[in-house]
C-alpha positions in Angstrom: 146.8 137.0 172.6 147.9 133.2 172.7 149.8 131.5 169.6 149.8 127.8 168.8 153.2 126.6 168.5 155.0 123.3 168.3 155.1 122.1 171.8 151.3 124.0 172.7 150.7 127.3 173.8 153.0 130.5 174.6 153.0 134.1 174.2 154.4 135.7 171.4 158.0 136.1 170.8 159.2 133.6 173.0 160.5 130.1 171.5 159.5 130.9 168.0 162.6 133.7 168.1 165.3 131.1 168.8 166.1 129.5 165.9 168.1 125.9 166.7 168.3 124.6 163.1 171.8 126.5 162.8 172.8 123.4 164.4 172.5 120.6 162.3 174.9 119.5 159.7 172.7 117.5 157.7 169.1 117.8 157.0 165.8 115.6 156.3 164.5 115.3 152.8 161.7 113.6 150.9 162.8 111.4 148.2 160.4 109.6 146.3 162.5 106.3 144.8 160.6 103.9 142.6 159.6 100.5 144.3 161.3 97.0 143.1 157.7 96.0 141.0 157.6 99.3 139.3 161.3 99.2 137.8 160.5 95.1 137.6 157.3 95.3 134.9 157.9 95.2 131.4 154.7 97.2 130.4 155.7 100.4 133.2 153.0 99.8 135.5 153.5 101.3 139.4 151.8 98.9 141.2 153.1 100.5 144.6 150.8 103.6 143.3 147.6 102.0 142.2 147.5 99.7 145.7 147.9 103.2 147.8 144.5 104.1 146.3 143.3 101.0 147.4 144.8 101.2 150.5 142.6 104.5 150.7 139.6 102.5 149.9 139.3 103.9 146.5 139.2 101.0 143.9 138.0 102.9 140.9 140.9 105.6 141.2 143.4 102.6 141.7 141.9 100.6 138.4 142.1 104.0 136.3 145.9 104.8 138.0 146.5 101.1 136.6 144.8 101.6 133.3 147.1 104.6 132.4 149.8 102.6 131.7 147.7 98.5 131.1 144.4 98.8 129.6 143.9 94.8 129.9 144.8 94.7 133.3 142.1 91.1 134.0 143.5 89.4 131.7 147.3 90.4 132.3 146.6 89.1 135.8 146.0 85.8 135.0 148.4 85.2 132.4 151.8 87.6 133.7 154.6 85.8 134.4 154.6 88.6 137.5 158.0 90.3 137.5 156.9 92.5 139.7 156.5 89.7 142.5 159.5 88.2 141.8 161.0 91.5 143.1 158.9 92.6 145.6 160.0 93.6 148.6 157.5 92.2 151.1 158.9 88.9 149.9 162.1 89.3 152.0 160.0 89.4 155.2 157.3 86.7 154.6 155.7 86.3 151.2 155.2 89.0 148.1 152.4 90.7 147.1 150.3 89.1 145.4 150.2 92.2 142.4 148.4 90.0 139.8 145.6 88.9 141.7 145.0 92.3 142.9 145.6 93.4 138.9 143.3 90.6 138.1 140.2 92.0 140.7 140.8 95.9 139.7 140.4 94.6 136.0 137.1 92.2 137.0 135.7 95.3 138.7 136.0 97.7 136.1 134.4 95.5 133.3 131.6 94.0 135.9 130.9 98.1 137.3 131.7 99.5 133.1 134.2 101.8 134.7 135.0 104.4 132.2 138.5 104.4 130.8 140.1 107.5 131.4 140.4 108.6 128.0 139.0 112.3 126.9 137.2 112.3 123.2 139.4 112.2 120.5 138.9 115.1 117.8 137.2 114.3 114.5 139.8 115.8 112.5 143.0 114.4 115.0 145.6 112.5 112.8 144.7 109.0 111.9 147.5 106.2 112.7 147.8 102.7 111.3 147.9 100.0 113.5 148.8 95.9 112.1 147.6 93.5 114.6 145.0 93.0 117.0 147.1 91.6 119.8 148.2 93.4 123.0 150.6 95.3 121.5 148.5 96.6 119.0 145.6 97.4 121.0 148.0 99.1 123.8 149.3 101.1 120.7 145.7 102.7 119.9 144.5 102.7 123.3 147.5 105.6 124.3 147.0 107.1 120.8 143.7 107.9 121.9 145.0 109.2 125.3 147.1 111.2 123.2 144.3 112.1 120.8 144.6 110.4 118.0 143.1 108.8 116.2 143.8 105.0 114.6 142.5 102.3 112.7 143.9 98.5 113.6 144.3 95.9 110.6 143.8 92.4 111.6 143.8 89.2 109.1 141.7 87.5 111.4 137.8 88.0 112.3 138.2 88.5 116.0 140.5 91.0 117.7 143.5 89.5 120.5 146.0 88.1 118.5 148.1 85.1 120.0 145.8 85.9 123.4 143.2 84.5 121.6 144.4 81.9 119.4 146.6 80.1 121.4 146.2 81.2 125.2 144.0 77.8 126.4 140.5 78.9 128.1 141.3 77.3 131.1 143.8 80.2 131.4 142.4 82.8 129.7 138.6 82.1 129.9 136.6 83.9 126.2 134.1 85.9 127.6 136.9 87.3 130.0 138.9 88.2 126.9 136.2 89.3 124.7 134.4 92.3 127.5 138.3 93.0 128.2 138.7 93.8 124.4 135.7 94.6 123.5 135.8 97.6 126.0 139.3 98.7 124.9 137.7 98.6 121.0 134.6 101.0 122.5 137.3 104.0 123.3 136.6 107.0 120.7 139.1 107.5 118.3 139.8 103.3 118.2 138.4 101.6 114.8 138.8 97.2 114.1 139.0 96.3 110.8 138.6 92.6 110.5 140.2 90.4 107.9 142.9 92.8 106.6 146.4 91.0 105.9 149.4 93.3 105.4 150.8 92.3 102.0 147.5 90.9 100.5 144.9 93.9 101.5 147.1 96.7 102.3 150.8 97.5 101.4 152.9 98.7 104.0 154.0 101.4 101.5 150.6 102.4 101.0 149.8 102.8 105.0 153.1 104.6 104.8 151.7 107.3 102.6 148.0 107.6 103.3 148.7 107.8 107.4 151.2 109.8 109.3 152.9 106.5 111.4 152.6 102.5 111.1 152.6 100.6 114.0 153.3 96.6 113.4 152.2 94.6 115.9 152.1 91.7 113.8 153.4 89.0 116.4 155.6 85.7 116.1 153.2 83.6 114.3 156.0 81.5 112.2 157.2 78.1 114.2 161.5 78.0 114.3 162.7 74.9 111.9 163.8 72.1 114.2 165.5 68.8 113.5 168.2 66.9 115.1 171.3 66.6 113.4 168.7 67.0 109.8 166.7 64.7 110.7 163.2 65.3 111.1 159.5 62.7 111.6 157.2 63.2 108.6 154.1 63.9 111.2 156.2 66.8 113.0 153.9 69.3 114.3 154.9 72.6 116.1 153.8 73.5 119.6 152.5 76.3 118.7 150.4 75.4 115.9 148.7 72.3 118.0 147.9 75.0 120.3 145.5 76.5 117.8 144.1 73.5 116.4 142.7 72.7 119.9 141.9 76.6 121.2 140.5 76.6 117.5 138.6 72.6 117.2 138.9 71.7 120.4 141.5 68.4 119.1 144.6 67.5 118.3 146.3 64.3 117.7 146.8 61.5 120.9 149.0 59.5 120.4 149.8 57.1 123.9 153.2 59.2 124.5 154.3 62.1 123.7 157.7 64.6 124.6 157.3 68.2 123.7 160.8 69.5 123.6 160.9 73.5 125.3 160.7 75.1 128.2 158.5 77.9 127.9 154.7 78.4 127.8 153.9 77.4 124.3 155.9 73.8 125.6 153.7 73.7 129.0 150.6 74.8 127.7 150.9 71.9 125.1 151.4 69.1 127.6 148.6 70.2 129.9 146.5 70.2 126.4 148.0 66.7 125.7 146.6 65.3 129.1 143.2 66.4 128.5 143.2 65.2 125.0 143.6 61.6 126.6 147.3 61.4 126.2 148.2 59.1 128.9 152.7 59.9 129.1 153.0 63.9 128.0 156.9 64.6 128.9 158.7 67.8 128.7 162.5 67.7 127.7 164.1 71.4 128.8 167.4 72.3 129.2 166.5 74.4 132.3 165.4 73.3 135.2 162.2 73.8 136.9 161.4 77.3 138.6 162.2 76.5 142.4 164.0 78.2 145.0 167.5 78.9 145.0 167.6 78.6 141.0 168.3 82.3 139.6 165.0 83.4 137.5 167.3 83.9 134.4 168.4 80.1 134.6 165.2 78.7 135.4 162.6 77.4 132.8 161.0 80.4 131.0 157.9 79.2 131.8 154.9 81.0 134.7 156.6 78.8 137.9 153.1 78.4 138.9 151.6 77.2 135.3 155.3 74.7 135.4 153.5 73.7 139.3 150.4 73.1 137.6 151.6 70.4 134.7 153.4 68.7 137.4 150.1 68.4 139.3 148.3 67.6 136.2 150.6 64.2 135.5 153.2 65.9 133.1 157.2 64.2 133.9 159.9 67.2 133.1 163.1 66.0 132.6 165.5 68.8 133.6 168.9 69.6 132.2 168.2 67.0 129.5 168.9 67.6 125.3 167.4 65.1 122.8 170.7 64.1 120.7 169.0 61.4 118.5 165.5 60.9 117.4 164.9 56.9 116.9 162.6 56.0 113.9 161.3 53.0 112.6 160.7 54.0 108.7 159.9 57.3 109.1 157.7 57.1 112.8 159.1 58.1 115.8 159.5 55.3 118.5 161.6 56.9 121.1 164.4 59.8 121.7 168.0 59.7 122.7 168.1 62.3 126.1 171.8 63.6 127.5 172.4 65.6 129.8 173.2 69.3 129.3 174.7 71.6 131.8 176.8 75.5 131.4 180.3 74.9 131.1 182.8 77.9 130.8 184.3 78.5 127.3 187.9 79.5 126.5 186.5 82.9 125.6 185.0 82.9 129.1 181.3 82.5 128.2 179.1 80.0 129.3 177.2 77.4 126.7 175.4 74.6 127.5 176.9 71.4 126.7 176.2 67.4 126.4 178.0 65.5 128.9 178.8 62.2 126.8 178.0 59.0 129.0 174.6 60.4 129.9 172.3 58.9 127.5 169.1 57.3 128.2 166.4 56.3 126.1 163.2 57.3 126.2 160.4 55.7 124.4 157.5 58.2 123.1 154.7 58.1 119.8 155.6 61.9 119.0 157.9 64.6 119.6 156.3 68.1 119.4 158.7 70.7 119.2 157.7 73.9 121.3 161.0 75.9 121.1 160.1 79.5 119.9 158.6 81.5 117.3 159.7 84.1 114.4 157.7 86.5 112.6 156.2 85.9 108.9 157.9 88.5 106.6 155.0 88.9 104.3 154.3 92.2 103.4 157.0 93.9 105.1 159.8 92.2 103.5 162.1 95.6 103.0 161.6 95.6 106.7 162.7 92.6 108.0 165.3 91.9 105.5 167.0 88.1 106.5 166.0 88.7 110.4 163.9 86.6 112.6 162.1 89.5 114.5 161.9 93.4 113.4 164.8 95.7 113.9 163.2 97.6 116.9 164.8 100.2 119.3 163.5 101.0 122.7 160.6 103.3 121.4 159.7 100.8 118.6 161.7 103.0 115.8 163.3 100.7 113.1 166.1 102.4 111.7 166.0 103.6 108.2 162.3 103.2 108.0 160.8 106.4 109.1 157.4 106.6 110.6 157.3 103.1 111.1 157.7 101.3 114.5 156.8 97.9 115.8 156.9 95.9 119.0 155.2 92.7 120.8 156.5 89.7 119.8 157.4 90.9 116.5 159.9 92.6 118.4 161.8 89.4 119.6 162.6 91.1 123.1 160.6 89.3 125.5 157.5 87.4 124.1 155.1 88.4 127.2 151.9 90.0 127.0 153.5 92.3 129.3 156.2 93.1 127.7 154.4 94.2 124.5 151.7 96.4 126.3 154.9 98.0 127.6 156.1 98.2 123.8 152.6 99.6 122.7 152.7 102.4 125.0 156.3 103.2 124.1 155.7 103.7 120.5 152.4 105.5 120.9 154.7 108.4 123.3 157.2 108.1 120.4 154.9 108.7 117.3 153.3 111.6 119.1 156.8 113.3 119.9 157.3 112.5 115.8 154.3 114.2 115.2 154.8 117.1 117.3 158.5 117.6 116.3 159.4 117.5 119.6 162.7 115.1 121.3 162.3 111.6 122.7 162.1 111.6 126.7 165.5 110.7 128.1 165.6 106.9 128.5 166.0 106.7 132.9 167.3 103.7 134.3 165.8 104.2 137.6 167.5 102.3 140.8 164.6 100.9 143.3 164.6 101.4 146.4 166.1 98.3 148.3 164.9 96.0 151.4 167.5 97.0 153.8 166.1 101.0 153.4 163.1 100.0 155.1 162.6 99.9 158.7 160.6 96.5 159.0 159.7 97.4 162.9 156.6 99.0 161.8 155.3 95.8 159.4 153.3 93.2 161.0 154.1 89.5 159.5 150.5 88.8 157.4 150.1 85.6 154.8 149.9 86.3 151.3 145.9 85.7 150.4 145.9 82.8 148.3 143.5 82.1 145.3 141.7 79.1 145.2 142.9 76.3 142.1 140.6 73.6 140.6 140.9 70.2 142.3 143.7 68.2 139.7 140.4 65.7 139.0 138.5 68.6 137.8 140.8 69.7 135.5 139.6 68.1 132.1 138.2 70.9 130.1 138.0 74.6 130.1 136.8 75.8 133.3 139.5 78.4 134.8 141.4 76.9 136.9 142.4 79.5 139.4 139.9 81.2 140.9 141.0 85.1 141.6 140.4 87.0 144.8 137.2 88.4 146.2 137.1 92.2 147.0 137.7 92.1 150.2 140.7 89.7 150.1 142.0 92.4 147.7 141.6 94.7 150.7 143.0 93.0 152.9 146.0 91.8 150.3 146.6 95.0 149.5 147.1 96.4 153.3 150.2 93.9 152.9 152.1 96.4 150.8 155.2 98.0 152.2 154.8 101.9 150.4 158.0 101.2 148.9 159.8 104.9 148.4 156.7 106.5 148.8 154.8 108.2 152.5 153.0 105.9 154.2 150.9 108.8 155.6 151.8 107.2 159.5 152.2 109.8 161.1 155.8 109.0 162.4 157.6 111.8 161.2 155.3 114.1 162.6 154.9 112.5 165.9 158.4 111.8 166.5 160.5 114.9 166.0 161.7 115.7 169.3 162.0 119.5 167.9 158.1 119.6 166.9 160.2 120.5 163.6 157.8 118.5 160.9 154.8 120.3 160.5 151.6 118.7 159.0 149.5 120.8 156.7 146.3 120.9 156.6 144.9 119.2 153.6 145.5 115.4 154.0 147.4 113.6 151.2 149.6 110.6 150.9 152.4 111.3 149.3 154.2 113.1 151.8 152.9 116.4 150.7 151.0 117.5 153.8 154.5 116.9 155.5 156.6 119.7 156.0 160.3 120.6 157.2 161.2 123.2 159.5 164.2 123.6 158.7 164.3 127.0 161.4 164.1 124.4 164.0 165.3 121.3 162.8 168.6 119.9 164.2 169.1 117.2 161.6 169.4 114.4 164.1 168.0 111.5 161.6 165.0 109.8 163.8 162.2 110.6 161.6 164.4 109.3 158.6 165.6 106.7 160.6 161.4 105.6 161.7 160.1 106.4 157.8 158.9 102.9 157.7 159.2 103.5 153.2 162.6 104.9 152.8 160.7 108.4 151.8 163.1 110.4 154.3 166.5 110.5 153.7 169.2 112.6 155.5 171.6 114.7 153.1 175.0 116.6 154.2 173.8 120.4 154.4 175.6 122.7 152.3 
């Protein structure tokens, strides 16, 4: 009788009775390490896990791996500021992965195919949970409730559901009927019930949501502009950013005056100049104290800004000054006529922290209709004033609990953690895990700060060099309205995008382990699967000499001491 062994075919009780793996001194394992844009996104999402599927060719299992974590993954992919790319690993050898615009086609796909979220029915009688605010945070909140199974009813004070995505995201970013079938789908899940204009403090008391459901969620968002004057001094036509931004999303207008400067450096400050140029304004400046997102400039101390929505304004006419602080504003009567600029830069303090400073002899003058200020938001206290007490944004922890207030959690921008739509479908999933431990009586998961696998842990001989797929952008001439101006990528570019990712941490399925042990000591089972599991160790025969951790093109093998 012949038996199939490792190196082909022998007789029984010949090589498979010497055992060599006595031998080794250390031995191969698989260890599964989370890739940079997994530990890098705000709202959890693994995008090394949902582009494997693709990889695979199958795009519905990769949109539903996305959606259990980000239920609005089309229009997170246009409006991200993309984390995830900035830490991608792919970018140390050419260019990253471009995660959005893959994010952006899964989401495109699902609504234009009506891909089902994966989300069983939710139980007539399941507990009921109060949700404030329509906005991502809010609707990630009840969209993992109802993954839970539970059930929840969202307040809103305004008619139509989205929060700031809606009232001040422009169109040309965030196109409506995008938003609305994103939405509108999330608002279709059982268990998930809208109620339109409901204010918190006028048509419901927080104390008597408190009693009549078993946890509050407050999603209520940054609505309130942060006072600003210089040195108390403030023009009698000041408008915020922020609230411009909704008179034009909202009437499609807002005051043109010939120059403008809009004083931030963040998106409310650059989506309000590119508004201002296609109002007619014909000088639209920006004053930051950052600099613009370029390379060699540390994420942290560039503008706050999407780099590629700061690349945009440029294109679109908009002058930044960098580095530059208003110190005077300069009125005749009570109009403005111009600003004072200086020059700020980080200086080391005696207790050894850094704070910007004006460097005196740097003034310049420059002459501008209106200053807009665009420098941050806080949340209105109304209705939930025992809650918020004197602070700008809600007491929060990690799982959205606010101390002292039981039952009740919050997140988004109410928050005051990150202001991204990201980061508050991140917080929205948090505190629907925590108010289902509540519920169940049952401990918080252990909070893991998990270390990504790094660039050096990959063996780049086994990645071909391949550009980055790039979306198409409006023409600058064609910008004057609300078309979208970045066009995403087709299907096949996905594809082909999506074959550019590394596997970070996680098997490849290539075959190298397998093919390269010069003991025949990795045996392959026979069910495929890509995660390494069809992979096995021999440790009878293995001798522990590295190569197939050493060729693992992901990092997955890694050799430990033997004990």
């Amino acid at each position: 009788m012949l038996v199939l062994t490792r190196a082909g075919y022998a007789l029984p009780g010949t090589s498979l009775n010497f055992k060599t793996g006595t031998w080794r001194v250390q031995k191969p394992l698989h260890h599964h390490r989370s890739a940079p844009c997994h530990t890098a996104c705000p709202a959890g999402e693994n995008a090394q896990a949902y582009i494997a599927d693709i990889q695979a060719g199958h795009s519905q299992t990769a949109w539903e791996t996305l959606v259990k974590i980000n239920p609005l993954p089309a229009i997170t992919g246009r409006v991200c500021p993309h984390f995830c790319e900035s830490a991608c690993n792919r970018g140390g050898l050419d260019e990253p992965i471009s995660i959005h615009a893959i994010e952006r086609s899964l989401g495109e796909q699902a609504i234009e195919n009506n891909w089902a979220y994966p989300v069983n029915p939710v139980a007539k009688n399941a507990p009921e949970i109060a949700v404030i605010g329509a906005g991502p945070a809010g609707l990630t909140a009840a969209y993992h409730l109802a993954r839970l199974g539970y059930r929840s009813t969202i307040f809103d004070d305004r008619t139509e559901p989205g929060g700031t995505l809606r009232t001040a995201l422009p169109p040309y970013r965030l196109p409506r009927n995008l938003l609305d079938s994103e939405i509108e789908r999330v608002l279709a899940i059982d268990g998930i019930n809208f109620q339109p204009h409901t204010r918190l403090g006028r048509d419901v008391q927080l104390r008597e949501l408190q009693a009549d459901y078993p946890a509050v969620f407050l999603g209520v968002g940054a609505q309130q502009s942060q006072e600003w004057n210089i040195d108390g001094v403030v023009p009698h036509d000041l408008h915020s950013g922020l609230d411009l931004l909704k008179e034009w999303v909202d009437i499609g207008s807002v005051p043109t005056p010939k120059s403008v400067a809009i004083v931030g450096a963040g998106n409310t400050a650059v989506d309000m100049a590119r508004v201002m140029k296609r109002a007619g304004v014909a000088e639209v400046h920006i004053i930051s104290h950052k600099p613009i997102p370029k390379p060699g400039i540390p994420q942290s101390e560039a503008m706050p800004a999407i780099p590629r929505e700061v690349e945009e304004a440029l294109e679109e006419g908009v002058i930044i000054h960098e580095y530059r602080g208003i110190r005077r504003l300069i009125l005749r009567g009570e109009r403005v006529i111009g600003v004072e600029l200086v020059h700020m830069k980080k200086m080391k303090q005696e207790n050894g922290r850094l704070k910007r400073v004006a460097f005196a002899g740097t003034e310049t003058i420059l002459n501008v209709d209106q200053v807009i200020p665009a420098v941050g938001q806080v949340i209105d206290p109304y209705g939930m004033e025992k809650i918020a007490g004197i602070s700008s944004f809600l007491p929060t922890d990690h799982w959205g609990q606010i101390e002292g207030h039981a039952g009740v959690y919050g997140g988004g921008d109410a928050g005051g953690q990150a202001g991204t739509v990201t980061a508050a479908i991140g917080d929205g999933r948090r505190a629907a895990i925590a108010i289902d431990k509540q519920i169940r009586g049952e401990a918080l998961p252990e909070i893991k700060q998990e270390q990504p696998i790094a660039f050096d842990a990959l063996n780049l001989h086994y990645y071909e060099p391949a550009a980055r797929m790039q979306e198409t952008a409006l023409p600058v001439e064609q910008r004057t309205g609300e078309e979208e101006i970045i066009s995403g990528l087709s299907t096949s570019e996905m594809i082909k995008e999506a074959a550019r990712c590394f596997s970070c941490g996680n098997c490849l399925a290539c075959d190298n382990c397998w093919t390269l042990c010069p003991d025949s000591a990795v045996l392959k089972t026979k069910d495929l699967a890509s995660d390494g599991s069809h992979y096995v160790f021999d440790y009878d025969y293995c001798k522990g000499c590295g190569l197939c951790a050493s060729e693992c093109p992901c990092g997955y093998i890694e050799m430990q001491d033997e004990l």
